[in-house]
FITILO-639619 format. One record per residue (C-alpha): x, y, z; residue number from 1. Coordinates in nm, 3 decimals, always signed. Example, Ala and Ser with C-alpha at 12.3 -4.5 7.8 and 13.67 -1.06 7.14 Angstrom:
FITILO-639619
<rec><u>+1.230</u><v>-0.450</v><w>+0.780</w><n>1</n></rec>
<rec><u>+1.367</u><v>-0.106</v><w>+0.714</w><n>2</n></rec>
***
This chain:
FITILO-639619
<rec><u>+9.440</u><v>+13.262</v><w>+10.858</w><n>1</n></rec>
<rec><u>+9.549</u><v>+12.899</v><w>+10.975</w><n>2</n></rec>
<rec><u>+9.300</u><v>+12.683</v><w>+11.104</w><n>3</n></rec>
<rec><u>+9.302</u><v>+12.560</v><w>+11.447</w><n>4</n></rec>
<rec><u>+9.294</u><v>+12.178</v><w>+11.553</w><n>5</n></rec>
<rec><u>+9.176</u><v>+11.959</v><w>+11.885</w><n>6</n></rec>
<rec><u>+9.332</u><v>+11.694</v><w>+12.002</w><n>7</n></rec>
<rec><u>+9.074</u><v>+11.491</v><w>+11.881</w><n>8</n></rec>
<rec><u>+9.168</u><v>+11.589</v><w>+11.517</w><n>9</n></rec>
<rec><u>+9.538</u><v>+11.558</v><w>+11.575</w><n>10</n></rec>
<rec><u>+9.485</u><v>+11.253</v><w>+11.720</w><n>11</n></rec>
<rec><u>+9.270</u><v>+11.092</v><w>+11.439</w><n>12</n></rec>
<rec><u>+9.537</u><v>+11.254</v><w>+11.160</w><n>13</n></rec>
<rec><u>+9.822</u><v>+11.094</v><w>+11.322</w><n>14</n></rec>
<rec><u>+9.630</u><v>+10.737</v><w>+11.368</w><n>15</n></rec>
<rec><u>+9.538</u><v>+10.785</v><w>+11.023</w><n>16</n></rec>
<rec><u>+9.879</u><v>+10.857</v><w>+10.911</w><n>17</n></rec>
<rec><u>+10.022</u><v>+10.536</v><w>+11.134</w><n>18</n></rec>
<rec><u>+9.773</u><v>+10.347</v><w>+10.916</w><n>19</n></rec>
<rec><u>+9.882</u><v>+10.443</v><w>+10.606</w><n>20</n></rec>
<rec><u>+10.280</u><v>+10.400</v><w>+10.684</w><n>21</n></rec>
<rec><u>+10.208</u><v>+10.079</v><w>+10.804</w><n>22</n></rec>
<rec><u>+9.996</u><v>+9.950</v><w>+10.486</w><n>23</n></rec>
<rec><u>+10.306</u><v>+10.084</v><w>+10.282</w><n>24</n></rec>
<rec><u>+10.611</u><v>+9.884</v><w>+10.469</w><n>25</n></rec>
<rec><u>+10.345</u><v>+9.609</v><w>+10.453</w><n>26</n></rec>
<rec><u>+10.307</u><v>+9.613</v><w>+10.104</w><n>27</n></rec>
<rec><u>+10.683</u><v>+9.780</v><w>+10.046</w><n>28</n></rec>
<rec><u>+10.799</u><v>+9.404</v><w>+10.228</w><n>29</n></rec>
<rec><u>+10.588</u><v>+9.204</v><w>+9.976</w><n>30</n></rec>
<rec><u>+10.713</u><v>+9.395</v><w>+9.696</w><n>31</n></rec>
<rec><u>+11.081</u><v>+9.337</v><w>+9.808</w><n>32</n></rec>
<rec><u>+11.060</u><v>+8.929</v><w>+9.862</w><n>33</n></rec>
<rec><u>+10.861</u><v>+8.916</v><w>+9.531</w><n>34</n></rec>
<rec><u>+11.169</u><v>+9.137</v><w>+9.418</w><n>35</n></rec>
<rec><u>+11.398</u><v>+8.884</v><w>+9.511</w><n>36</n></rec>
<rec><u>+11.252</u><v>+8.561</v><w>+9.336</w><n>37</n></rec>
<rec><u>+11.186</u><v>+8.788</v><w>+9.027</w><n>38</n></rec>
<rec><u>+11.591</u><v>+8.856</v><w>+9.028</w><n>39</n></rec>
<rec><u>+11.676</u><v>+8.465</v><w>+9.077</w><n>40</n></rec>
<rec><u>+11.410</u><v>+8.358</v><w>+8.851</w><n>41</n></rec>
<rec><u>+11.532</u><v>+8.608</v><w>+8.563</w><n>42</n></rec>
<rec><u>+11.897</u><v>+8.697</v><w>+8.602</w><n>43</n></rec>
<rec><u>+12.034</u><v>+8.354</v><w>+8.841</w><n>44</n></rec>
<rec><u>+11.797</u><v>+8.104</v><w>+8.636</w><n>45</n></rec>
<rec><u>+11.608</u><v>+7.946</v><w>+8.941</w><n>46</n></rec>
<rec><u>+11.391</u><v>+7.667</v><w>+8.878</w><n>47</n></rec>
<rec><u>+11.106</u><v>+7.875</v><w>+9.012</w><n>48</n></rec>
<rec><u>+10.769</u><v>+7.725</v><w>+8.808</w><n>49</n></rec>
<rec><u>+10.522</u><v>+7.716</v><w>+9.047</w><n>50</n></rec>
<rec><u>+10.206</u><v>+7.920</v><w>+9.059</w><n>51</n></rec>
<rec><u>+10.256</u><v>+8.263</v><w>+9.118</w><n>52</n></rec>
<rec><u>+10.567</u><v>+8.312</v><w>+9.054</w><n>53</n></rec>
<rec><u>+10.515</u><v>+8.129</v><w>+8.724</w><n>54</n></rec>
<rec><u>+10.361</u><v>+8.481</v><w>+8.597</w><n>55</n></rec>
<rec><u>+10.653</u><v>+8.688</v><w>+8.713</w><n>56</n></rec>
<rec><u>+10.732</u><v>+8.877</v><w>+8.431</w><n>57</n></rec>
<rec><u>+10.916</u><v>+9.215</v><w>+8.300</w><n>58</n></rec>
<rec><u>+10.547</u><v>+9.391</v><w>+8.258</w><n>59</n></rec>
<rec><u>+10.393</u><v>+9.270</v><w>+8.615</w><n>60</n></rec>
<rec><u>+10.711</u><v>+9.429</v><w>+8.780</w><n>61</n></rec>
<rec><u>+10.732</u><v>+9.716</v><w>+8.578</w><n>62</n></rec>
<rec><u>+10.409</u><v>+9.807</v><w>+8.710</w><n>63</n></rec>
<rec><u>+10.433</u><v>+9.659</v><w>+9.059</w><n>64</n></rec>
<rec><u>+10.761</u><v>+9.930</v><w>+9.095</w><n>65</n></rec>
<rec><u>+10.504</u><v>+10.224</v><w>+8.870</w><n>66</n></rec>
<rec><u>+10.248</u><v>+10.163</v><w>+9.156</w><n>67</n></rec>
<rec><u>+10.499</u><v>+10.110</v><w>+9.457</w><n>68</n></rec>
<rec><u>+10.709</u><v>+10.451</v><w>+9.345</w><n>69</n></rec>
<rec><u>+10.331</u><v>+10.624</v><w>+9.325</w><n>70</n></rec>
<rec><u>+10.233</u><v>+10.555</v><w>+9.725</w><n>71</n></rec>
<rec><u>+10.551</u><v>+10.660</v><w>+9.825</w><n>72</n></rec>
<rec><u>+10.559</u><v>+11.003</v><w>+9.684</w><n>73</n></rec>
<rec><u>+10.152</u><v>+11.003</v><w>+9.763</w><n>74</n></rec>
<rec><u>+10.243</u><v>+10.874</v><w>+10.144</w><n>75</n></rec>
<rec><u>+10.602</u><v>+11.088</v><w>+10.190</w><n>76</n></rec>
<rec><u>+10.613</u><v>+11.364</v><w>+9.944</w><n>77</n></rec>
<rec><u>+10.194</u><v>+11.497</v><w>+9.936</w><n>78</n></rec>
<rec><u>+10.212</u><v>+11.774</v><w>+10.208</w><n>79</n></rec>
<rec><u>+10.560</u><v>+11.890</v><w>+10.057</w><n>80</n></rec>
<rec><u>+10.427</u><v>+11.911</v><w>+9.714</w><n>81</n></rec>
<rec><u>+10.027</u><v>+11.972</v><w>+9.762</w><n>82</n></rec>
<rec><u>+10.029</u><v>+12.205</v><w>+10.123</w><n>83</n></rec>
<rec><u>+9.879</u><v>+12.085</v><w>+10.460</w><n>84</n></rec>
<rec><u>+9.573</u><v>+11.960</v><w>+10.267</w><n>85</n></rec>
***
Protein backbone atom coordinates (compact mmCIF):
# COMPACT_ATOMS: atom_id res chain seq x y z
CA UNK A 1 0.00 0.00 0.00
CA UNK A 2 1.76 3.39 -1.05
CA UNK A 3 1.84 6.04 1.30
CA UNK A 4 0.17 9.23 0.75
CA UNK A 5 1.94 12.78 0.87
CA UNK A 6 0.78 16.71 1.58
CA UNK A 7 1.97 19.34 0.00
CA UNK A 8 3.76 20.23 2.86
CA UNK A 9 5.91 17.01 2.53
CA UNK A 10 6.33 17.36 -1.19
CA UNK A 11 7.21 20.63 -0.74
CA UNK A 12 9.96 20.12 1.96
CA UNK A 13 11.36 16.86 -0.26
CA UNK A 14 11.74 18.92 -3.26
CA UNK A 15 13.46 22.01 -1.24
CA UNK A 16 15.48 19.43 0.24
CA UNK A 17 16.40 17.90 -2.95
CA UNK A 18 17.16 21.66 -4.56
CA UNK A 19 19.58 21.80 -1.60
CA UNK A 20 21.37 18.95 -2.19
CA UNK A 21 21.77 19.49 -6.21
CA UNK A 22 22.92 22.73 -5.52
CA UNK A 23 25.72 21.73 -2.80
CA UNK A 24 26.84 19.14 -5.57
CA UNK A 25 27.34 21.65 -8.77
CA UNK A 26 28.84 23.78 -5.96
CA UNK A 27 31.28 21.46 -4.98
CA UNK A 28 31.22 19.55 -8.68
CA UNK A 29 32.61 23.47 -9.91
CA UNK A 30 35.42 23.44 -7.27
CA UNK A 31 36.39 20.07 -8.12
CA UNK A 32 36.59 20.97 -11.90
CA UNK A 33 38.88 24.37 -11.54
CA UNK A 34 41.03 22.42 -8.99
CA UNK A 35 40.90 19.80 -11.95
CA UNK A 36 42.30 22.13 -14.21
CA UNK A 37 45.47 23.47 -12.28
CA UNK A 38 46.09 19.79 -11.22
CA UNK A 39 46.33 18.98 -15.24
CA UNK A 40 48.73 22.16 -15.93
CA UNK A 41 50.62 21.64 -12.85
CA UNK A 42 51.26 17.77 -13.69
CA UNK A 43 51.00 17.10 -17.41
CA UNK A 44 51.79 21.14 -18.96
CA UNK A 45 54.54 21.82 -16.12
CA UNK A 46 53.05 25.15 -14.71
CA UNK A 47 55.00 26.97 -12.30
CA UNK A 48 52.15 26.52 -9.85
CA UNK A 49 54.05 26.53 -6.09
CA UNK A 50 51.96 28.37 -4.09
CA UNK A 51 49.97 27.17 -1.12
CA UNK A 52 47.34 24.98 -1.93
CA UNK A 53 48.02 23.95 -4.90
CA UNK A 54 51.53 23.15 -3.69
CA UNK A 55 49.85 19.81 -2.17
CA UNK A 56 48.13 18.83 -5.37
CA UNK A 57 49.05 15.48 -5.76
CA UNK A 58 48.06 11.97 -7.54
CA UNK A 59 46.56 10.65 -3.95
CA UNK A 60 44.52 14.04 -2.99
CA UNK A 61 42.80 13.73 -6.50
CA UNK A 62 42.40 10.24 -6.53
CA UNK A 63 40.27 10.67 -3.64
CA UNK A 64 38.77 14.07 -4.40
CA UNK A 65 37.26 12.05 -7.85
CA UNK A 66 36.50 8.57 -5.11
CA UNK A 67 34.39 11.12 -3.07
CA UNK A 68 32.99 13.33 -6.02
CA UNK A 69 31.89 9.89 -8.10
CA UNK A 70 30.24 8.75 -4.45
CA UNK A 71 27.62 11.99 -4.15
CA UNK A 72 26.74 11.64 -7.52
CA UNK A 73 25.49 8.15 -7.56
CA UNK A 74 24.22 8.98 -3.69
CA UNK A 75 22.47 12.40 -5.19
CA UNK A 76 21.32 10.85 -8.92
CA UNK A 77 21.29 7.16 -8.76
CA UNK A 78 19.74 6.43 -4.72
CA UNK A 79 15.96 6.17 -5.54
CA UNK A 80 16.88 4.04 -8.76
CA UNK A 81 19.00 1.70 -6.86
CA UNK A 82 17.56 1.86 -3.05
CA UNK A 83 13.38 2.53 -3.85
CA UNK A 84 11.49 5.77 -2.89
CA UNK A 85 13.20 5.65 0.53
Amino acid sequence: MKRQYTQEEYYYQAQTRVRKLTRFYGHLFVYIIVLMLYILKEYFGAPLNFFPVRYLNDLVMSIWTFVIAVKLVKLFFAEVIFGEN
